[in-house]
C-alpha positions in Angstrom: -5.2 -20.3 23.8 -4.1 -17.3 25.9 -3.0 -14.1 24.4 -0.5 -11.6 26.6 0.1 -8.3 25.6 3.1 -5.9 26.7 5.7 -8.2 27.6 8.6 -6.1 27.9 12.0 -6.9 27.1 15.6 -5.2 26.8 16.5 -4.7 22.8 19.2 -7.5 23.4 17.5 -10.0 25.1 18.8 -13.7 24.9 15.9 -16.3 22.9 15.8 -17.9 26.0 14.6 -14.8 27.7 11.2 -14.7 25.9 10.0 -18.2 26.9 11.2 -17.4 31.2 9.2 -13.4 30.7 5.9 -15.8 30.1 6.6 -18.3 33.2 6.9 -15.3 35.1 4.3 -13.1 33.9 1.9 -16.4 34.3 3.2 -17.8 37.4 3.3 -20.6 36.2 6.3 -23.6 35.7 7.9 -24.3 32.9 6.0 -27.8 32.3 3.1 -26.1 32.2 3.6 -23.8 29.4 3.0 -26.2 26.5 4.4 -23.6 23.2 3.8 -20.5 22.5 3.7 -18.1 19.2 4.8 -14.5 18.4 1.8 -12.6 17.8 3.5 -9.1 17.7 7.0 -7.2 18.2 7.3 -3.7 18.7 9.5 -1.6 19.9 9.7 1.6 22.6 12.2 3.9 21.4 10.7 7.0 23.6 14.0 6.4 26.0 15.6 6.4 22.9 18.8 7.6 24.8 18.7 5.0 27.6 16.9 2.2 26.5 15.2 0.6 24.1 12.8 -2.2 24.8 10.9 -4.7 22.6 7.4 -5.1 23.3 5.3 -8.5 22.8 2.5 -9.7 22.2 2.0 -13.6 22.2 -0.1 -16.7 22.2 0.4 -19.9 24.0 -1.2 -23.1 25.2 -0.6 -23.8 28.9 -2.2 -27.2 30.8 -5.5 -25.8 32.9 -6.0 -23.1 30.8 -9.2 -22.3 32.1 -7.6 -21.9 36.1 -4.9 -19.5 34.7 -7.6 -17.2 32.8 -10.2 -17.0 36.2 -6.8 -15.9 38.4 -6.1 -13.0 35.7 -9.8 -12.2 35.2 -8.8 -8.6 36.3 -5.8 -8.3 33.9 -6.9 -6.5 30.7 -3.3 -8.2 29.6 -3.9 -11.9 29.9 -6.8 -13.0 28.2 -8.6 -15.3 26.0 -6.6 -15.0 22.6 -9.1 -14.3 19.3 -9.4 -16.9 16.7 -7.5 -15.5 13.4 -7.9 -18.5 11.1 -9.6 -17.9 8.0 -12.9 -20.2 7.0 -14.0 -19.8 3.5 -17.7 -18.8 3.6 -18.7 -20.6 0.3 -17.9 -23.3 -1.9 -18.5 -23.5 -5.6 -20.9 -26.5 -7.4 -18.9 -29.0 -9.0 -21.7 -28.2 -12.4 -20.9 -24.0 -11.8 -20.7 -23.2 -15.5 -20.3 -19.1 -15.5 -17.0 -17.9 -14.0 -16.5 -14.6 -12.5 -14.0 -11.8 -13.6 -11.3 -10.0 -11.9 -10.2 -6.8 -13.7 -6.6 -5.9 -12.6 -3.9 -7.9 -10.9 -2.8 -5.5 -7.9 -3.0 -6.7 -4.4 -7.0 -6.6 -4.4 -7.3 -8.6 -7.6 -4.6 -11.0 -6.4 -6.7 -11.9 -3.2 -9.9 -11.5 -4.8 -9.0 -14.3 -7.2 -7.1 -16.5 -5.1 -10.1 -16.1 -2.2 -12.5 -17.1 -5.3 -10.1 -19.9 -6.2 -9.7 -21.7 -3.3 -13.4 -22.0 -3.1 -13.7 -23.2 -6.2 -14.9 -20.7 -8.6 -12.2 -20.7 -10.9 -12.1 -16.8 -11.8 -10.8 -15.4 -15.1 -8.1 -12.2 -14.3 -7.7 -10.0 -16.8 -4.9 -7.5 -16.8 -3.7 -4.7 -19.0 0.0 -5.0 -18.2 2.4 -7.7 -18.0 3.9 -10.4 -15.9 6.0 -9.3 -13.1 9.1 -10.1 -15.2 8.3 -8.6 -18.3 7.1 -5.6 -16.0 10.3 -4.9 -14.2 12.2 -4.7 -17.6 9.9 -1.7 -18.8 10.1 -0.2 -15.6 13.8 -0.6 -15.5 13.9 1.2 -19.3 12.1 4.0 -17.8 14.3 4.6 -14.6 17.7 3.8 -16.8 16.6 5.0 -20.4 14.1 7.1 -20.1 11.7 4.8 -22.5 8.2 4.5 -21.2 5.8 2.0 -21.9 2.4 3.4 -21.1 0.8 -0.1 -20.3 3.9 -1.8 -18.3 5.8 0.4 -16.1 5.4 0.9 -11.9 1.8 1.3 -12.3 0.3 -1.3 -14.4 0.9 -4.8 -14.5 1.3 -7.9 -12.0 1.5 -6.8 -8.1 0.0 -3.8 -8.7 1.3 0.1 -7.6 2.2 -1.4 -4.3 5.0 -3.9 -6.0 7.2 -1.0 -6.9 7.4 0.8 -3.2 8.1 -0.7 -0.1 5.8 -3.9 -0.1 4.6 -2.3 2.8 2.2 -4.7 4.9 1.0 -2.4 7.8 -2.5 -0.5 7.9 -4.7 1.1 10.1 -7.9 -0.5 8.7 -10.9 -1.7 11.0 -10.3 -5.9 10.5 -12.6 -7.6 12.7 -12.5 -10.8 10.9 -8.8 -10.9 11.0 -8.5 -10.8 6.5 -5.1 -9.3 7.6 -3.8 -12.1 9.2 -4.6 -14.9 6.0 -2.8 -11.6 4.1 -0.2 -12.4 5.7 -0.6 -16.0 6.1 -0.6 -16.3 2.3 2.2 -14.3 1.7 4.5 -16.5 3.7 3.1 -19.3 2.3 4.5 -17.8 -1.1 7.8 -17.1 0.3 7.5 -14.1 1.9 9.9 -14.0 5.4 8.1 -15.3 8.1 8.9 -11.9 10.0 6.0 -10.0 8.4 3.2 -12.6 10.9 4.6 -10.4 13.8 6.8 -7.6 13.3 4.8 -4.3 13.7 5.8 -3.1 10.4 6.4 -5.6 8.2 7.5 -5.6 4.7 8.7 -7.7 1.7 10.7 -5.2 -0.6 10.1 -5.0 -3.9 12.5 -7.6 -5.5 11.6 -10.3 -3.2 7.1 -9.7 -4.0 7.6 -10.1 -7.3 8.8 -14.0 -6.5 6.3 -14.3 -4.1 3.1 -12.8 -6.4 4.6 -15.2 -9.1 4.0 -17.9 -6.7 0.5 -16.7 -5.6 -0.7 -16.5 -9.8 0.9 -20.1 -10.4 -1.5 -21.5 -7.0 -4.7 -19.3 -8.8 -3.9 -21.1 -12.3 -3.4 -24.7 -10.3 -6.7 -24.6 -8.5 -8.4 -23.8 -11.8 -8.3 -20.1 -12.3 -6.8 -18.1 -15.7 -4.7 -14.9 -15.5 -4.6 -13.3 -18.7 -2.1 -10.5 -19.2 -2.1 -7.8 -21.6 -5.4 -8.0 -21.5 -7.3 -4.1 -21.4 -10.8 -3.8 -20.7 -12.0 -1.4 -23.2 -16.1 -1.4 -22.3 -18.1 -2.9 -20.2 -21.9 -4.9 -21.2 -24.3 -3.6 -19.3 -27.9 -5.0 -19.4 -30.5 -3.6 -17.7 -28.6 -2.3 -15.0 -26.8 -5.5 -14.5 -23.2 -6.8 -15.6 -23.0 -8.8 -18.6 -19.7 -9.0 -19.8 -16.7 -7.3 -21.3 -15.4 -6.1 -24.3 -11.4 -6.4 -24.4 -9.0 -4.1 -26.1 -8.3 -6.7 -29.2 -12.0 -7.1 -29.8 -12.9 -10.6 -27.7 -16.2 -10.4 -25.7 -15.9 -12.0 -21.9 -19.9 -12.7 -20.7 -19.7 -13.1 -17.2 -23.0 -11.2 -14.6 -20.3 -11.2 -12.0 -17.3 -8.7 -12.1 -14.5 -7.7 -9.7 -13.4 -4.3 -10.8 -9.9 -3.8 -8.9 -8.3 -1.4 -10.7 -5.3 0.7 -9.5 -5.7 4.6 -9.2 -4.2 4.9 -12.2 -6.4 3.6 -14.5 -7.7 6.9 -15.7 -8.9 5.6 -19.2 -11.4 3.0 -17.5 -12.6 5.8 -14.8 -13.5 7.2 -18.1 -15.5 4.5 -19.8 -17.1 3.8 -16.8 -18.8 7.5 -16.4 -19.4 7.4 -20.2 -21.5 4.0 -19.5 -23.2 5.2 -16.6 -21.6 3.7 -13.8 -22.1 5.8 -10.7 -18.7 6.9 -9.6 -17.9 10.3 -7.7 -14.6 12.1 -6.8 -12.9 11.7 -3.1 -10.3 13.8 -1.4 -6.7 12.7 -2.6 -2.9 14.5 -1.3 -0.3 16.3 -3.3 3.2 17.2 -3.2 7.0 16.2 -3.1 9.3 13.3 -1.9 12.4 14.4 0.1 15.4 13.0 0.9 17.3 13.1 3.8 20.7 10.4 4.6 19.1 7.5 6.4 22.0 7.8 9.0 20.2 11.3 10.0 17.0 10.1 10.2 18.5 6.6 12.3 20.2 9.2 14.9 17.4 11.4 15.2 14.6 8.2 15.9 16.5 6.1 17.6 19.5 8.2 19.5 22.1 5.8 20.6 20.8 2.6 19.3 21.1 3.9 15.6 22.3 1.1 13.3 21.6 -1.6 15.9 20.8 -4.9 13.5 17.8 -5.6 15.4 16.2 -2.6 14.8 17.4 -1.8 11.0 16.3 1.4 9.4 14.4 4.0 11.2 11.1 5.6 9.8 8.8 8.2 10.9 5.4 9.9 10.5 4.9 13.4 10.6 1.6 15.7 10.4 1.1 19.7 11.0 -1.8 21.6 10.5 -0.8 25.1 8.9 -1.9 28.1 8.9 -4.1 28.1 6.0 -6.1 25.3 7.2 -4.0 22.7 5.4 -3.0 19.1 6.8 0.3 18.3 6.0 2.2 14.8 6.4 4.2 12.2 5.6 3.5 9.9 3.5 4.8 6.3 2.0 7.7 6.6 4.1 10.8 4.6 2.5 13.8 3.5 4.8 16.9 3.2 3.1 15.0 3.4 -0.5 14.7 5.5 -3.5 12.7 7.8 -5.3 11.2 6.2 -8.4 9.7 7.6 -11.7 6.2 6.4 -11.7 4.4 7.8 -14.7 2.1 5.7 -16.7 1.4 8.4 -19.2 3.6 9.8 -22.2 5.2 13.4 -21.3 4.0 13.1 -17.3 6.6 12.9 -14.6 5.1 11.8 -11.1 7.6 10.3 -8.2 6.8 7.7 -6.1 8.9 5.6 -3.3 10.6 2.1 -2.9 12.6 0.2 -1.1 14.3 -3.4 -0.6 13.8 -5.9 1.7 17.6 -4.9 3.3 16.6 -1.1 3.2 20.5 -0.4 3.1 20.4 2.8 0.3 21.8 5.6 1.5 18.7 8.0 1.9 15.5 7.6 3.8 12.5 9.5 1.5 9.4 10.0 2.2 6.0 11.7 0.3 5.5 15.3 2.2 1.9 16.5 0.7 -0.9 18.7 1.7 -4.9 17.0 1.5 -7.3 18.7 -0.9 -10.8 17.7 -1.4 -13.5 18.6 -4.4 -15.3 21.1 -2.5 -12.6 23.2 -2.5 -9.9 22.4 -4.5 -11.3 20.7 -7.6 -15.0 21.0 -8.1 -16.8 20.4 -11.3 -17.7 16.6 -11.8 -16.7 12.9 -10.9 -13.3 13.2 -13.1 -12.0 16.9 -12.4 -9.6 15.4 -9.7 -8.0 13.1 -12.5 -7.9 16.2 -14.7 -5.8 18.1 -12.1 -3.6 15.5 -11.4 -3.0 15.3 -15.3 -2.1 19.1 -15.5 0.4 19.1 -12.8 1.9 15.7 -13.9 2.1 17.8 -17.6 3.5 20.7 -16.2 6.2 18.5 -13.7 7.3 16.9 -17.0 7.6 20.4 -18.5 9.8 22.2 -15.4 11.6 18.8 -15.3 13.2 19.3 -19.0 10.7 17.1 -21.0 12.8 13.8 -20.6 10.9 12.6 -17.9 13.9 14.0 -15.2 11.9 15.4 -12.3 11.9 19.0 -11.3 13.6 19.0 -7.6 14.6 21.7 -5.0 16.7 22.0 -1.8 14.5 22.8 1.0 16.7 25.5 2.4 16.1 27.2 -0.9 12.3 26.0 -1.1 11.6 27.9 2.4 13.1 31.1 0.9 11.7 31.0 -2.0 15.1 30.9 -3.9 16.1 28.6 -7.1 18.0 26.1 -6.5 21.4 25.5 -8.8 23.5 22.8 -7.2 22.9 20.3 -4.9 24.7 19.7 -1.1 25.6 16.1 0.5 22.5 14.8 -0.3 22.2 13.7 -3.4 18.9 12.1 -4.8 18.3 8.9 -5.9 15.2 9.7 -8.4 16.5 8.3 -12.1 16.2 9.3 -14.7 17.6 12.4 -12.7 16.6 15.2 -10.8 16.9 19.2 -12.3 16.9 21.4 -9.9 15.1 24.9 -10.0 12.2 26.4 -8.3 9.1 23.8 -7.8 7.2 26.7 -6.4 5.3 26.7 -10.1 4.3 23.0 -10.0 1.8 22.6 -7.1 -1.1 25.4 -6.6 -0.1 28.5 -4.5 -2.1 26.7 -1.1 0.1 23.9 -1.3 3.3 25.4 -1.6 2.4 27.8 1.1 1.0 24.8 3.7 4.5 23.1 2.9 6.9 25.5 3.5 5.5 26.3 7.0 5.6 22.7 7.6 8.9 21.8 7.0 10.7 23.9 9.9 8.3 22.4 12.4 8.9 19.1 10.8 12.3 20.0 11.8 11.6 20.7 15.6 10.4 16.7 15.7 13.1 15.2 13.6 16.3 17.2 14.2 18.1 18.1 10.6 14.5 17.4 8.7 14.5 21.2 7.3 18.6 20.7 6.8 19.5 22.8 3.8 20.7 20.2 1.6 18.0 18.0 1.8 16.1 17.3 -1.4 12.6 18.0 -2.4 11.8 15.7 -6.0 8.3 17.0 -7.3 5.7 15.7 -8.0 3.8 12.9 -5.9 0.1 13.4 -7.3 -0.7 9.5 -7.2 -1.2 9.5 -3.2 -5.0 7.5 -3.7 -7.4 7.5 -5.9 -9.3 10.5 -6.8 -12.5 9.1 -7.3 -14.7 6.3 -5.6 -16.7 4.0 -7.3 -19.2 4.4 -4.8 -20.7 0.5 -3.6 -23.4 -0.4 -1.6 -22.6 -1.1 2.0 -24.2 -4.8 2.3 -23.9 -6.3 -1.3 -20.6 -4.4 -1.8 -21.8 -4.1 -5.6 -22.0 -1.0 -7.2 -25.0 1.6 -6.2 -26.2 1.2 -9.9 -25.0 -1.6 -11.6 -25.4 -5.0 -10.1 -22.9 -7.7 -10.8 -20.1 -5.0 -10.5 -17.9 -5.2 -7.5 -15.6 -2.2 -7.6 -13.0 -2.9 -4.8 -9.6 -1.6 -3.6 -7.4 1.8 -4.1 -8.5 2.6 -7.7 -12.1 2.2 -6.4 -11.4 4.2 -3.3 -11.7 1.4 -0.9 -8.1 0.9 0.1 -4.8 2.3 0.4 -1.5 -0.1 0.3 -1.3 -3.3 0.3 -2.5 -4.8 3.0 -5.5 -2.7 3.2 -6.0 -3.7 -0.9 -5.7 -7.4 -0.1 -8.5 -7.4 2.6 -10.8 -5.5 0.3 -10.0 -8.1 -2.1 -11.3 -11.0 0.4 -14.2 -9.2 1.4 -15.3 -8.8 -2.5 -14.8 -12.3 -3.2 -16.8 -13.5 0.3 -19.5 -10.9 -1.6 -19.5 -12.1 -5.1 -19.3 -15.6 -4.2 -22.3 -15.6 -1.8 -24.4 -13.7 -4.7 -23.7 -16.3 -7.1 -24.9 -19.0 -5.1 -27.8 -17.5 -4.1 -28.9 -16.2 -7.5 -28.4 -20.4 -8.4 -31.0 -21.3 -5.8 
C-alpha cells in the first residue's frame, strides 16, 4: 500500500476529483489504481479570504506497486503507507481462573476492558456512577433543577468526564503503534460516524457517545466481561506491596493481584485512600480559569473569512496561547464550537464549569476554557494532595460568589479588563444552566491568575478579531483542566512504583488528557497487565 500526503484540493471539489488528483499525482492510469482510502482531511484556511483548500492524505493499492515507489524514491510525499492494524499481543488460557479489575468506566477503563476482553480475560469493571442513561437524567437535574447527585452527574459514571464535552477525538500524543487508529476503529464499529477515521478533528458529540459507549459495554459483557455500576471502591488490599483485592463501598471484597486503576480527575475521595494506604502518588501541574463565550458567527467570520458557514467546513474553532508578563502561560482550552457551558460539579456546594457540544455544533455560541498553568513549586506546595485542596477552595468559594445555588459567578470581559462589576449582560448571552450571576470574578482565582488573564485577553483579541468584544462572557470557574496529581508508574511494567499489580492509567492518574489520549492509555495498560499475567502463570 502507498500513502500520499498533501493532495490539494479546492473546498468544493466534485467526488470525482479526488480519485483523477491521485492518477495525476502518480502518473499513472486509471486501471492501474486499484482503490484507495481516506487517511486524513484537513483544511488550509490561511487564504481564508481567497481560498480555501482541503488537504489529503490517502492510501491506495495500485498494480506494480513496487515500480511506482522506486520512481518517487526522492518524494518525501509518496511512500510506503504504515501498517495501522491492531494485533492483540496476548491471549488468555481457556483454564485462567483470576480475572482482572478495571476501576472506573471513562474512556481508559472502557478500552482497558474491551482490549482485555477481546483477548480473553474477561475483566470485572467496577464503577461508582451509573449507566449512561441513568447518568444523563442526574446531570440533566443539575443543569435544569439545580439537584446534584454527588455520584452520577458530568463527572462520574459511564463514558467518563469526556462524555459530557465535545467527544473530542484529536490529541497530540506520541502513538507509534497506531492505539489511535483501533480508538477510532472501535468507535465506528459502535456507531460512531465514519468521519472521525479521517477528519483532522473529529468528534462524536455528546448525545450520539452515549449510544455508542452503550454499544462498546454490551460487546465487553458478550465476550465474557462484567460491568458493575454503582459500584465505589472504598479500600484497596494490599499485601506485601502487591495488589490483592478490593473492598467495595457496600462491604463485598473483590480478590484480584491485577488492577486497572482508571479513575477520572475527579475522584478526590480515592486519591485520598490511596495516600492513606501508601500508594506512591505525587502532585503535577494542572490550569485554572474561566470559559467565555463569544456568538459562533464571530468566531466562523474571524477563522474562516469568506467561507464562514460553508457546510463543508461547519463550525470554526481555534487555539490561542500568550505568555504574560508575569511569567504566566495562558490559553485555550477544551474549545467547544457551537456548544455550551455545563455545570460540572461532583461535590455538594462547589460550582466548576466545563464545555460541550453536539455532534451538529449548531448553538449559538462558541466557548472555550481561557486558564493560566500553575505548578506545585510555586503555586501549591505542601504534599501529594495540596493541588486537590486548592481546587476545592476555589470550587467552595465559586459556589459562594455564584449565590450558593450552584449558578456560576460570570463577568463581561470589557468589564473584567477594567476591573469593573459587571450588572447586565450585552448580545451575548450565556448558555451555562443553572444560570450565570454576574459580578466581579476578580475574587475567585488567585491575584497571578487574574492578572496573566486580563493581559491576555486584548492580545487574544489582535488574533481573533472581536475576542476581547465587550459583551462577551467570562463563566468562572474551570478548575478540572487535568488531574492534579500523578499516580506515578514505572516506565516498563506500567505498574505503580510501589505497589505491584496496580496499573494506575489515564487522566485521573495523570497519563492522559481527553479522550483519545485516555483510550490509548487504556490499551497500553491492558497490553501491560495482560502480558504480567501470563508470565506470572509460567
Amino acid at each position: 500500500m502507498i500513502r500520499i500526503t498533501e493532495l490539494s484540493l479546492p473546498l468544493d471539489h466534485p467526488a470525482d476529483a479526488l480519485r483523477k488528483a491521485i492518477l495525476g499525482r502518480l502518473k499513472i492510469n486509471d486501471a492501474d489504481l486499484l482503490d484507495f482510502t481516506v487517511f486524513k482531511r484537513s483544511y488550509d484556511a490561511r487564504k481564508k479570504n481567497s481560498e480555501i483548500t482541503f488537504v489529503y492524505i490517502i492510501d491506495l493499492n495500485v498494480k506494480d506497486e513496487a515500480r511506482i515507489l522506486q520512481r518517487f524514491a526522492k518524494d518525501n510525499h509518496v511512500r510506503p503507507a504504515p501498517d495501522t492494524r491492531y494485533y492483540p499481543v496476548a491471549e488468555a488460557p481457556a483454564d485462567l481462573s483470576e480475572r482482572p479489575l478495571v476501576i472506573g468506566f471513562g474512556p481508559c477503563g472502557l478500552f482497558a476492558a474491551l482490549t482485555l476482553a477481546q483477548m480473553g480475560f474477561k475483566p470485572i469493571v467496577l464503577e461508582r456512577g451509573k449507566n449512561v442513561r441513568a447518568r444523563t437524567k442526574d446531570t440533566w437535574a443539575l443543569w435544569r433543577k439545580k439537584i446534584l447527585t454527588p455520584e452520577s452527574n458530568v463527572q462520574f459514571g459511564e463514558g467518563g468526564a469526556g462524555l459530557f464535552s465535545d467527544g473530542k477525538l484529536y490529541s497530540q500524543i506520541k502513538d507509534p503503534k497506531f492505539y489511535g487508529r483501533k480508538v477510532m476503529h472501535e468507535f465506528v464499529r459502535a456507531g460512531a460516524p465514519e468521519e472521525i477515521l479521517y477528519v483532522s478533528k473529529p468528534h462524536i458529540g455528546t448525545f450520539r457517545l452515549t449510544g455508542v459507549v452503550s454499544t462498546m459495554r454490551e460487546e465487553i459483557k458478550a465476550l465474557g466481561g462484567e460491568v458493575r455500576f454503582e459500584s465505589k471502591v472504598a479500600d484497596f488490599l494490599i499485601e506485601d506491596g502487591r495488589m490483592a483485592g478490593v473492598v467495595l463501598a457496600n462491604g463485598e471484597t473483590l480478590r484480584s493481584r491485577y488492577v486497572i486503576l482508571a479513575l477520572g480527575h475527579s475522584s478526590r475521595d480515592t486519591f485520598r485512600m490511596l495516600h492513606q494506604r501508601g500508594v506512591f502518588i505525587e502532585a503535577k501541574p494542572f490550569a485554572i480559569g474561566f470559559r467565555i463565550e463569544h456568538p459562533q458567527s464571530q468566531i466562523d467570520q474571524a477563522r474562516l473569512g469568506k467561507y464562514a458557514g460553508h457546510p463543508e467546513l461547519g463550525a470554526a474553532d481555534y487555539k490561542l496561547v500568550y505568555h504574560a508578563k508575569n511569567g504566566r502561560a495562558v490559553y485555550s482550552f477544551c474549545m467547544c464550537p457551537g456548544g455550551t457551558v455545563v455545570a460540572a460539579t461532583s461535590e455538594p456546594q462547589r460550582v466548576v464549569t466545563n464545555g460541550m457540544s453536539q455532534y451538529s455544533r449548531n448553538e449559538r455560541n462558541a466557548n472555550a476554557g481561557i486558564v493560566v498553568g500553575i505548578n506545585p513549586e510555586q503555586d501549591f506546595p505542601g504534599g501529594p494532595l495540596a493541588g486537590v485542596e486548592l481546587q476545592e477552595q476555589l470550587e467552595s468559594r465559586a459556589f459562594a460568589l455564584g449565590g450558593e445555588d450552584y449558578c456560576a459567578p460570570g463577568q463581561l470581559v470589557g468589564d473584567f479588563i477594567r476591573g469593573k462589576r459587571s450588572h447586565t449582560f450585552g448580545e451575548v448571552e450565556p448558555s451555562y444552566k443553572p444560570g450565570v450571576r454576574l459580578g466581579d470574578l476578580a475574587p475567585s482565582l488567585p491575584d497571578y491568575a487574574i492578572e496573566a488573564i486580563r493581559e491576555a485577553l486584548p492580545a487574544f483579541g489582535k488574533q481573533i478579531r472581536g475576542f476581547d468584544r465587550d459583551d462577551a462572557v467570562l463563566t468562572g470557574i474551570e478548575t478540572r483542566t487535568s488531574s492534579p496529581v500523578r499516580i506515578t508508574r514505572d516506565h516498563d511494567t506500567l505498574q505503580s512504583l510501589n505497589t505491584r499489580g496496580l496499573y494506575p492509567a489515564g487522566e485521573g492518574a495523570g497519563y492522559a488528557g481527553g479522550i483519545l489520549s485516555a483510550g490509548v492509555d487504556g490499551i497500553k495498560v491492558a497490553e501491560a497487565l495482560a502480558k504480567q499475567m501470563l508470565t506470572d502463570r509460567d
